[in-house]
PASEBA-1860 file (N, C-alpha, C; in nm, 3 decimals):
! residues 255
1> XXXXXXXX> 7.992/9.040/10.026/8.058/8.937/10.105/8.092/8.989/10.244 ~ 8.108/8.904/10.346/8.116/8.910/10.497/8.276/8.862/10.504 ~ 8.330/8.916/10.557/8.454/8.856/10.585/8.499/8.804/10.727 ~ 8.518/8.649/10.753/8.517/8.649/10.923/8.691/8.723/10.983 ~ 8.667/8.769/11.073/8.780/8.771/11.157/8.834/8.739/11.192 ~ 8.812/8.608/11.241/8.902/8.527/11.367/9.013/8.422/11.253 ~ 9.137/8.476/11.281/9.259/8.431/11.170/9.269/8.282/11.225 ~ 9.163/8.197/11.299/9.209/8.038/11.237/9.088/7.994/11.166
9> XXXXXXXX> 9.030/8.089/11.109/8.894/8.011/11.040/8.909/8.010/10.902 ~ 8.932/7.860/10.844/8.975/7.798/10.729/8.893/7.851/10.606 ~ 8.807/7.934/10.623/8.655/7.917/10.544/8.585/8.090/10.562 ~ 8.666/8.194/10.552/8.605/8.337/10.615/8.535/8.364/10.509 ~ 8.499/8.374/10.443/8.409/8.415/10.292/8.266/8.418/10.344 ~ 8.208/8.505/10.372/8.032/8.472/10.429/7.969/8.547/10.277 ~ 7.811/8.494/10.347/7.737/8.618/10.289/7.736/8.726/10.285 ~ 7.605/8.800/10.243/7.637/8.979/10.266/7.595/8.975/10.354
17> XXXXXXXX> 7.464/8.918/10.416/7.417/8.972/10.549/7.421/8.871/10.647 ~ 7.490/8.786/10.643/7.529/8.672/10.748/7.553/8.742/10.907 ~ 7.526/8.694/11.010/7.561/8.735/11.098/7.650/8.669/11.206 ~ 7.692/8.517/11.163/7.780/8.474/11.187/7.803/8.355/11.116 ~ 7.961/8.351/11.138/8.036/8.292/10.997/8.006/8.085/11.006 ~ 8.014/8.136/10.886/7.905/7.963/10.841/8.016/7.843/10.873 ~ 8.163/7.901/10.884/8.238/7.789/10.964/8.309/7.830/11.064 ~ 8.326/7.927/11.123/8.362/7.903/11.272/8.263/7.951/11.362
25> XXXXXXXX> 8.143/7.983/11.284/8.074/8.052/11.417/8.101/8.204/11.520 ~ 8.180/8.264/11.446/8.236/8.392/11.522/8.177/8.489/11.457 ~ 8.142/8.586/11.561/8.047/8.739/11.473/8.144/8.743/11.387 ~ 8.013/8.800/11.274/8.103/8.879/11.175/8.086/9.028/11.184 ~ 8.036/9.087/11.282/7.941/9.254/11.287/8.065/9.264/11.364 ~ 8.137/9.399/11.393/8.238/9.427/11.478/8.206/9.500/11.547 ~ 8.191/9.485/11.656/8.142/9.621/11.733/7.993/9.686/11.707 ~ 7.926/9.559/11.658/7.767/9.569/11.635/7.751/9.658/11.529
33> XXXXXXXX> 7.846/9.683/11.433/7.815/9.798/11.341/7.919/9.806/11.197 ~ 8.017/9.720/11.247/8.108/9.752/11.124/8.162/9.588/11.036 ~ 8.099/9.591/10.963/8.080/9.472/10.886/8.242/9.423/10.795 ~ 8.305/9.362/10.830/8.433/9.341/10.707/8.431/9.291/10.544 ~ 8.503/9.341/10.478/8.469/9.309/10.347/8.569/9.233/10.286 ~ 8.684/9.263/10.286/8.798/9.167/10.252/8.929/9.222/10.302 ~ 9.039/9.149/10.321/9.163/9.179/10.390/9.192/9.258/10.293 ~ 9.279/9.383/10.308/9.351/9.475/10.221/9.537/9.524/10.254
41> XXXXXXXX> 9.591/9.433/10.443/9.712/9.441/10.421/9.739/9.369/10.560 ~ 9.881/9.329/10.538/9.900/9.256/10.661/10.025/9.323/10.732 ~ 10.076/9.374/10.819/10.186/9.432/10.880/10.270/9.306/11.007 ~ 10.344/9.389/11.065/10.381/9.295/11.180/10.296/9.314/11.292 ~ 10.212/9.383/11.340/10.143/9.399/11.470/10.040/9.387/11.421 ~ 9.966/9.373/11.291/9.800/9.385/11.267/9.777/9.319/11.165 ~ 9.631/9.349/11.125/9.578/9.295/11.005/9.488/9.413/10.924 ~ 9.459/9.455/10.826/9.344/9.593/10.809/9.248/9.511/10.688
49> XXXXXXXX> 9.152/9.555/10.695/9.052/9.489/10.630/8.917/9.644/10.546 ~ 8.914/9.612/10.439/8.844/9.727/10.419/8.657/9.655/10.439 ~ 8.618/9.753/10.513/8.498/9.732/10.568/8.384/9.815/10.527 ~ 8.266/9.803/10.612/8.099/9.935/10.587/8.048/9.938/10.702 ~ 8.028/10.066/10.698/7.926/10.088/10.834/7.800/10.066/10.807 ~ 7.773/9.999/10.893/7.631/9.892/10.895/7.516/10.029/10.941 ~ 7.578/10.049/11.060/7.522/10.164/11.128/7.449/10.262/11.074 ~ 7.480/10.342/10.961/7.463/10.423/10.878/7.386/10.371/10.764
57> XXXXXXXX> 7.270/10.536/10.723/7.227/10.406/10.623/7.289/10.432/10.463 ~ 7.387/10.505/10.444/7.461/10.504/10.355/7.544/10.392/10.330 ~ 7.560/10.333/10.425/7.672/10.205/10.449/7.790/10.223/10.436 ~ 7.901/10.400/10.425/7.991/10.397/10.405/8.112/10.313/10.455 ~ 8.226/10.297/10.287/8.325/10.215/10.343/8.418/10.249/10.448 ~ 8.498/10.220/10.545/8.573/10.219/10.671/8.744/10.087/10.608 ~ 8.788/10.120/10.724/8.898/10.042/10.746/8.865/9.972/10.882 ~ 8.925/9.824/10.913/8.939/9.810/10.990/9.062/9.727/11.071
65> XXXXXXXX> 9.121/9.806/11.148/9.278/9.721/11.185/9.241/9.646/11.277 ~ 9.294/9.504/11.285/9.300/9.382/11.421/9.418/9.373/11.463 ~ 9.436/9.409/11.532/9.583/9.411/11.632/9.604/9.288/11.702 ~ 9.715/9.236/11.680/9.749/9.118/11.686/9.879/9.098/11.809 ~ 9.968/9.215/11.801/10.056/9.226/11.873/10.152/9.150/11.891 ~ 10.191/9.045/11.792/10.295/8.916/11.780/10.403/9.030/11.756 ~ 10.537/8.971/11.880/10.624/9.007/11.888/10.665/9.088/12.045 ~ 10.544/9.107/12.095/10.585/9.114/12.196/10.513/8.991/12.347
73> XXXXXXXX> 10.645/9.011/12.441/10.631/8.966/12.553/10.522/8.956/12.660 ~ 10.460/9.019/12.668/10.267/9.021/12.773/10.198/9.121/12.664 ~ 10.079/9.039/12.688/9.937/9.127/12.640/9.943/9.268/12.684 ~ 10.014/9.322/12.805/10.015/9.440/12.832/10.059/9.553/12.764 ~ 10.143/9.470/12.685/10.253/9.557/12.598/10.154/9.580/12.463 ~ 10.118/9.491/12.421/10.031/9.489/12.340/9.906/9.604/12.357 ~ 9.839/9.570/12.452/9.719/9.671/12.499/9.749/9.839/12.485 ~ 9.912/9.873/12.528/9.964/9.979/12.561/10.012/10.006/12.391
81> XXXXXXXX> 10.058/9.945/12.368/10.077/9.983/12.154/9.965/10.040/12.113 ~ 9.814/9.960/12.146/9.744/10.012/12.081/9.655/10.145/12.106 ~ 9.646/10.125/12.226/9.606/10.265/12.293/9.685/10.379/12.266 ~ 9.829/10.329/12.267/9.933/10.450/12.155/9.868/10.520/12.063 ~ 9.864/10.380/11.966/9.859/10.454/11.854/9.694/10.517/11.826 ~ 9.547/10.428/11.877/9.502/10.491/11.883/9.463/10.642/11.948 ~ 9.524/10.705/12.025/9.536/10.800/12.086/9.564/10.947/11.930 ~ 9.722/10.873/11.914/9.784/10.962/11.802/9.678/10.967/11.673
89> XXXXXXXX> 9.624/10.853/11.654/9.517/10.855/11.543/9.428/10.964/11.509 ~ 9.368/10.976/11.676/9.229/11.049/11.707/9.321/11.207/11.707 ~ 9.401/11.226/11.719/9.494/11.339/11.759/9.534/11.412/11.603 ~ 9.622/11.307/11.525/9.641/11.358/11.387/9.542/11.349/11.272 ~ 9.407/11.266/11.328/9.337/11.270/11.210/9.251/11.371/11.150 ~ 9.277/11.510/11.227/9.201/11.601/11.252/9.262/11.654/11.122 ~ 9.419/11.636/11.059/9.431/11.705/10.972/9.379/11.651/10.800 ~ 9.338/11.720/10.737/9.260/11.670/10.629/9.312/11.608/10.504
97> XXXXXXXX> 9.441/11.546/10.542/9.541/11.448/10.476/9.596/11.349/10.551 ~ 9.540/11.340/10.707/9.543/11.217/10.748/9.388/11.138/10.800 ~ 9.420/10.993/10.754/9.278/10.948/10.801/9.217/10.977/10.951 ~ 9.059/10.991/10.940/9.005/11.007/11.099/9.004/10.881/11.155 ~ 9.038/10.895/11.266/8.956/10.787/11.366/8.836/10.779/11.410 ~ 8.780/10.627/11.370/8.586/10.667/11.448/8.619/10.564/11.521 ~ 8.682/10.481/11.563/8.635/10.392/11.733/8.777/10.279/11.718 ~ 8.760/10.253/11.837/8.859/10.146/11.875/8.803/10.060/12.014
105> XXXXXXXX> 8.827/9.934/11.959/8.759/9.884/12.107/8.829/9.724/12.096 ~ 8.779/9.684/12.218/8.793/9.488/12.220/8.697/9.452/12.189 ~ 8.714/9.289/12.095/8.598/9.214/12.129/8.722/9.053/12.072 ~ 8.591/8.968/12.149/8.674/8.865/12.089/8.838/8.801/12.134 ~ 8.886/8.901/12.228/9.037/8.886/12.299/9.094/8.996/12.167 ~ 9.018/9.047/12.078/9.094/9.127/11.986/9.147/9.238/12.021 ~ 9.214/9.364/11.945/9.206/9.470/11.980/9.152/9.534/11.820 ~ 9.118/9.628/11.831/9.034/9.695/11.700/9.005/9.801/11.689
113> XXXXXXXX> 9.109/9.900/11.584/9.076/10.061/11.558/8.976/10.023/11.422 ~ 8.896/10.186/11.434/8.852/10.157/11.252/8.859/10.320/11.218 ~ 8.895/10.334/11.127/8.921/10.443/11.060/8.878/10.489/10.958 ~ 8.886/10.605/10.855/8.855/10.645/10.706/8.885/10.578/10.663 ~ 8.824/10.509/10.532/8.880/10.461/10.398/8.919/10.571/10.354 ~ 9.060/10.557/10.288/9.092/10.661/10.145/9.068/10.565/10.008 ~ 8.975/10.594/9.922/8.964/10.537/9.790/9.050/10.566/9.695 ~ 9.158/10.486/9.722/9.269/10.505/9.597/9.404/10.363/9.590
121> XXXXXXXX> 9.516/10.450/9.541/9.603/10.389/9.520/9.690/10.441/9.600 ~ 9.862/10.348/9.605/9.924/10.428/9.721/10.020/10.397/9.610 ~ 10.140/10.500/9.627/10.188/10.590/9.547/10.271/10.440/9.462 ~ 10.339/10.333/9.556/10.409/10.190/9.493/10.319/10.129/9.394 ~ 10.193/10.137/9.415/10.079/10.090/9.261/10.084/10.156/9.177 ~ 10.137/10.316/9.232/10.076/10.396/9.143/10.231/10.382/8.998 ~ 10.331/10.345/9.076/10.474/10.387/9.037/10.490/10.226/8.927 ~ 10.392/10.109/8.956/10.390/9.987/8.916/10.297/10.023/8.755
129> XXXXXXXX> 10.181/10.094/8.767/10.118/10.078/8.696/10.129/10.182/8.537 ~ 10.176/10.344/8.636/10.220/10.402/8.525/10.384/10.460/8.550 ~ 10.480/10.377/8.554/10.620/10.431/8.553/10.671/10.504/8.669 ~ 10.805/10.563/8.607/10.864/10.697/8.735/10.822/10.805/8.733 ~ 10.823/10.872/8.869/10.726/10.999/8.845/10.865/11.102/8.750 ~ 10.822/11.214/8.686/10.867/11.334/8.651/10.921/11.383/8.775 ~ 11.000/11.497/8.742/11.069/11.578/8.834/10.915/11.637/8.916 ~ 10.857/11.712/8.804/10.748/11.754/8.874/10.608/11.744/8.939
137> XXXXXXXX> 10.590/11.622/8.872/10.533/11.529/9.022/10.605/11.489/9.160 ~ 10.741/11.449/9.143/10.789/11.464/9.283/10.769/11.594/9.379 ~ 10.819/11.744/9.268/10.798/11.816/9.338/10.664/11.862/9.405 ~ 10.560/11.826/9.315/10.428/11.791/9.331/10.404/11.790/9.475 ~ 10.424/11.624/9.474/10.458/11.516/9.607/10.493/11.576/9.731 ~ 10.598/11.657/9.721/10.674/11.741/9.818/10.581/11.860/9.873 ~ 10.527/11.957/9.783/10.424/12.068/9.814/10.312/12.017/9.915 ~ 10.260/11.904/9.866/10.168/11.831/9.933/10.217/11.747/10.100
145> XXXXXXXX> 10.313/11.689/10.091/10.357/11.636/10.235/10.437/11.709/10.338 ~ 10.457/11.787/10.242/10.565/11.875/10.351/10.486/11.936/10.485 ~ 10.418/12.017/10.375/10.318/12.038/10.539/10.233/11.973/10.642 ~ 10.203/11.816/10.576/10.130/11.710/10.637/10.263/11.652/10.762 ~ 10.405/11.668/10.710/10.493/11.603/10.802/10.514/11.710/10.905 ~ 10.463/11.833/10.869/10.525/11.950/10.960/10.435/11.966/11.064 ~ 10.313/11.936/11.028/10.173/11.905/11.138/10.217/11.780/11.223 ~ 10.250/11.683/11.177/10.245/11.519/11.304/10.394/11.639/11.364
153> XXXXXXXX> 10.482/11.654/11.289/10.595/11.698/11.418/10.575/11.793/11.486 ~ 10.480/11.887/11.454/10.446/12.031/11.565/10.366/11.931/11.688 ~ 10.323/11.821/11.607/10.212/11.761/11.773/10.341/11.675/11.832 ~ 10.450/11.641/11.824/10.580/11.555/11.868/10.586/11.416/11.827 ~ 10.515/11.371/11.722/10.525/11.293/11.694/10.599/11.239/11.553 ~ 10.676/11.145/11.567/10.738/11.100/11.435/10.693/10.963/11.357 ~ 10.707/10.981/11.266/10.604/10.893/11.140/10.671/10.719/11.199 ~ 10.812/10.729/11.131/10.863/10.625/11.165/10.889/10.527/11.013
161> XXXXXXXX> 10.783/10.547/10.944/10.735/10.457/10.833/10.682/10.471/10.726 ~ 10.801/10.595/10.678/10.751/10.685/10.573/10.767/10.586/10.415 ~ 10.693/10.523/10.364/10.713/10.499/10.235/10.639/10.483/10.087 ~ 10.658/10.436/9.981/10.524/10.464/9.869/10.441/10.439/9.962 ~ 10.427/10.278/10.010/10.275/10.190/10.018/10.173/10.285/10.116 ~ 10.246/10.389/10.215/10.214/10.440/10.329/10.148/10.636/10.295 ~ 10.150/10.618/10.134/10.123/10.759/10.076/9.987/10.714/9.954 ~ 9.917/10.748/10.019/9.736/10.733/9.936/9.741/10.843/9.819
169> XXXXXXXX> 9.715/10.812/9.740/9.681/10.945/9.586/9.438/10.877/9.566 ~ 9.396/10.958/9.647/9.239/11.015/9.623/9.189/10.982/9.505 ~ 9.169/10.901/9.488/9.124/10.859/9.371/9.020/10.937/9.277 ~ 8.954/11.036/9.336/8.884/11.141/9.338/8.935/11.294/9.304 ~ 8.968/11.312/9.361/9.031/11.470/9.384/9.257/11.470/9.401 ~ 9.243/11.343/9.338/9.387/11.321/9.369/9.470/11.417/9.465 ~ 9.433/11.413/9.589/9.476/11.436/9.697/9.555/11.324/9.787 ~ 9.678/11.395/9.821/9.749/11.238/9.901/9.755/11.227/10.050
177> XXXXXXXX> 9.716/11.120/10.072/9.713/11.120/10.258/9.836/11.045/10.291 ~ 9.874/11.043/10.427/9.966/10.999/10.507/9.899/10.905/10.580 ~ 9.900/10.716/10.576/9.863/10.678/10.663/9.945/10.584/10.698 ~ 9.881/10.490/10.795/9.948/10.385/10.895/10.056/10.433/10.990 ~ 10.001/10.508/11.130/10.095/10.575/11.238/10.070/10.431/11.334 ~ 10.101/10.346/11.265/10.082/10.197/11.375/10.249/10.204/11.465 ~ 10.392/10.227/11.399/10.481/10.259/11.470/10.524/10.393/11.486 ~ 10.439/10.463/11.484/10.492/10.633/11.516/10.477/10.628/11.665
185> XXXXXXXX> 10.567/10.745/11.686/10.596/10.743/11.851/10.637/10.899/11.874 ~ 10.613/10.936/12.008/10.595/11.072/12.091/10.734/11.092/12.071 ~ 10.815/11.185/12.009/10.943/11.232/12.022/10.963/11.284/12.183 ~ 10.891/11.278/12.266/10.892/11.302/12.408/10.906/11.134/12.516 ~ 10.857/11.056/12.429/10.861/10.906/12.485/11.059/10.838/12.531 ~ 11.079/10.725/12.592/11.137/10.699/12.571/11.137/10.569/12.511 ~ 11.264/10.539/12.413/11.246/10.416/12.342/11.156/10.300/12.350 ~ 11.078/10.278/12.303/11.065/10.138/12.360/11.118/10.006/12.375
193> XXXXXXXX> 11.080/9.946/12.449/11.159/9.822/12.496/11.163/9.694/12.344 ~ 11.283/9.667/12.350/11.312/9.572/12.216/11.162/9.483/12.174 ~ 11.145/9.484/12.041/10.986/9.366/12.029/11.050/9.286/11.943 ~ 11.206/9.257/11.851/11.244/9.142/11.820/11.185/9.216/11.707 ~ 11.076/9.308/11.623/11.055/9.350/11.504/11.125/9.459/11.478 ~ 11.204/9.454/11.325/11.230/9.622/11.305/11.126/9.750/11.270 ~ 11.155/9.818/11.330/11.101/9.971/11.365/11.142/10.050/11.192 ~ 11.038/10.009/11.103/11.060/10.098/11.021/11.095/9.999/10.878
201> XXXXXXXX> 11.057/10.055/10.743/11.120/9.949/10.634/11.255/9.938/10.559 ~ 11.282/9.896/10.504/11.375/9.788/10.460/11.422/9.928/10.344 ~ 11.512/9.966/10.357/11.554/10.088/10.239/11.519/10.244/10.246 ~ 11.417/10.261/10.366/11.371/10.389/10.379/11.361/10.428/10.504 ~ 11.442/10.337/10.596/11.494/10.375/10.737/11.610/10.462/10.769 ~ 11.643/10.575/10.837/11.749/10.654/10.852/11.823/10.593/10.893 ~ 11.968/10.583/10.883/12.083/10.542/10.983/12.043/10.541/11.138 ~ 12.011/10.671/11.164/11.961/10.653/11.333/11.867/10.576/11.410
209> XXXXXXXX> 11.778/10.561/11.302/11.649/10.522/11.349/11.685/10.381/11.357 ~ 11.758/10.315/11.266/11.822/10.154/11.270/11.897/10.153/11.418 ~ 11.899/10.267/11.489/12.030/10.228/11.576/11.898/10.268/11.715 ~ 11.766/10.297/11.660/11.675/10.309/11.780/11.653/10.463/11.859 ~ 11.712/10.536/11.763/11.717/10.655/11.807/11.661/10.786/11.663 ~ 11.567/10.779/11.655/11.494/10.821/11.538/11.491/11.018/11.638 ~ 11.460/11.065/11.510/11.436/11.208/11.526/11.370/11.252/11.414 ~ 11.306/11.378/11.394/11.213/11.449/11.330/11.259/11.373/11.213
217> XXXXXXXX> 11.405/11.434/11.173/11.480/11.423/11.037/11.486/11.274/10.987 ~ 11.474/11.165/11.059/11.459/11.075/11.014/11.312/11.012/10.910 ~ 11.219/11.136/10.958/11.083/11.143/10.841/11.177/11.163/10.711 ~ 11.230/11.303/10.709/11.248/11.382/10.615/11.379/11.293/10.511 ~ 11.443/11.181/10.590/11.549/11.093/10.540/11.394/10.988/10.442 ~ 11.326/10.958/10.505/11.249/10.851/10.432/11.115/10.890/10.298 ~ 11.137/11.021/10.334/11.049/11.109/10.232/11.142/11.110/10.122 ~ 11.259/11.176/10.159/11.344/11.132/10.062/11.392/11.032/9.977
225> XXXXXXXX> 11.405/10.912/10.058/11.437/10.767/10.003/11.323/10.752/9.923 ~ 11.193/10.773/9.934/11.040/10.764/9.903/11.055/10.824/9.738 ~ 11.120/10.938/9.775/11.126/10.994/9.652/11.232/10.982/9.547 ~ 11.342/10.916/9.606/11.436/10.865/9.478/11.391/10.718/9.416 ~ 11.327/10.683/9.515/11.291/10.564/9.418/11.168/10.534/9.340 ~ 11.071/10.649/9.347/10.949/10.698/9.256/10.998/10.738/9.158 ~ 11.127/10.847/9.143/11.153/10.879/9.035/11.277/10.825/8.928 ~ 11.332/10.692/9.014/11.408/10.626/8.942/11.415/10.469/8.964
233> XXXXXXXX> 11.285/10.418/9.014/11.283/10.278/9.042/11.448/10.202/9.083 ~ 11.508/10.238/9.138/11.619/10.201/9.199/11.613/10.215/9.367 ~ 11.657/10.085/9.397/11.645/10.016/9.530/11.698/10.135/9.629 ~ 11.633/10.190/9.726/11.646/10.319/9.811/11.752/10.286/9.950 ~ 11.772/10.127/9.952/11.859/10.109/10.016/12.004/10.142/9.984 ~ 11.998/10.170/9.827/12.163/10.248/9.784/12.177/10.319/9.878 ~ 12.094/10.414/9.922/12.144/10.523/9.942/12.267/10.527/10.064 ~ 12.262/10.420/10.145/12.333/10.433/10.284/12.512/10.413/10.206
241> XXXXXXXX> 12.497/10.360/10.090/12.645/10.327/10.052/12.676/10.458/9.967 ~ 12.813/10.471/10.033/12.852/10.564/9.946/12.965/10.569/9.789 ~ 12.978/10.423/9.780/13.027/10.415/9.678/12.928/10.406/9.554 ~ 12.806/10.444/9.562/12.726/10.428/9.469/12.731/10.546/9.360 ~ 12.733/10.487/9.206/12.788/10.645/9.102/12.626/10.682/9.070 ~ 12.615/10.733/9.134/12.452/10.837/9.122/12.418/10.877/8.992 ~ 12.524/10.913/8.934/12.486/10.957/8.761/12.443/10.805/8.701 ~ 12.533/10.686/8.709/12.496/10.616/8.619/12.379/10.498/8.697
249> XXXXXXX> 12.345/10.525/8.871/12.265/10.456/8.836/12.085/10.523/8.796 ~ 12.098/10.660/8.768/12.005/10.726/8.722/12.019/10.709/8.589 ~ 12.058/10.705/8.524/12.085/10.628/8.356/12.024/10.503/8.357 ~ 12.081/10.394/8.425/12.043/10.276/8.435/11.826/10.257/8.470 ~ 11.826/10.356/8.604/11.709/10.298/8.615/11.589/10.402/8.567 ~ 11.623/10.467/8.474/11.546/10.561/8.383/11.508/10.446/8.224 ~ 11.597/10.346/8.239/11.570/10.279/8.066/11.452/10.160/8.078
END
């Protein structure tokens, strides 16, 4: 199947080798080479779609993000997000637990990175399908990211958006990657200007970072949150209250 792009077309479902979509008429080839296959997530600034390189004659699978940029004020701002983040992409993907970048371009008034597929699950499926992790899979967890978070911060950059959905387990070699640096930002930058979206999710945001002022440690706050609630399915937004009895709600969300 072909999947069209253009988010007002009532009807995106194509063929396999269609070359443009049978109801709106808009390429379906992206960049003359990278074919879409079906939507796989929707964020506030994008869309990602798991895709194949046409190009190749393996046809390997790809990702592909459409940047949408709702929420902010001029296209400029928009243009400048994405060149961000593609920049940091091409920069951190070098390490072999974060995805590579192979191209980013316009077409269409779009904007468009495409990246590695990782073939797997991300750690919230993984926590849905078989339970809470053990102590020692967390610690697991930890051996493995620690040094992946210690690499983006030696380059100055902070994640922002550390959580399960955002931690890949390799379906293969069960190896875990770190992806989606769509709001990571240069610990050298200054803030950016308000976009009316929050900066970060719902239970696994640091105190600081809610107040717009994020630092290294605010990874290491959401790795954490990441990890109390893998190993005890209890809502990670407790954590900011401190009247919460930690013993019993680890009783509670262990049954």
């Amino acid at each position: 199947m072909s999947y069209c792009l253009n988010p007002n077309c009532l009807s995106p479902q194509n063929p396999d080798d269609a070359e443009f979509c049978q109801h709106c008429k808009s390429r379906l080839l992206i960049n003359q080479r990278y074919r879409p296959l079906e939507p796989i997530g929707r964020g506030g600034f994008a869309r990602t779609f798991k895709a194949i390189d046409d190009y190749k004659p393996s046809k390997p699978y790809c990702v592909i993000k459409q940047f949408h940029g709702k929420g902010f004020d001029n296209a400029e701002k928009s243009k400048e997000l994405f060149h961000r983040e593609a920049v940091l992409q091409e920069k951190l993907g070098k390490h072999p637990h974060i995805p590579e970048l192979f191209a980013h371009f316009t077409q269409d008034d779009y904007l468009y990175l495409v990246q590695e597929f990782i073939d797997g699950r991300n750690l919230n499926q993984e926590l849905k399908e078989k339970g809470t992790f053990s102590e020692a899979k967390i610690r697991q967890l930890l051996e493995n990211l620690l040094p992946v978070l210690h690499f983006v911060h030696s380059n100055q950059v902070i994640h922002r958006d550390i959580k399960p959905e955002n931690i890949i387990r390799h379906s293969v070699d069960n190896r875990l990657y770190l992806v989606d640096f769509g709001i990571a930002k240069l610990a050298t930058e200054p803030i950016l200007a308000k976009t009316g979206t929050v900066i970060g999710s719902e239970g696994y945001t640091a105190p600081e970072q809610h107040e717009g002022k994020p630092r290294f440690t605010s990874d290491l706050y959401s790795l954490g949150a990441t990890c109390y609630h893998l190993l005890t399915w209890a809502d990670p937004s407790r954590l900011l209250y401190s009247w919460v009895d930690w013993q019993k709600e680890l009783v509670l969300s262990s049954r």
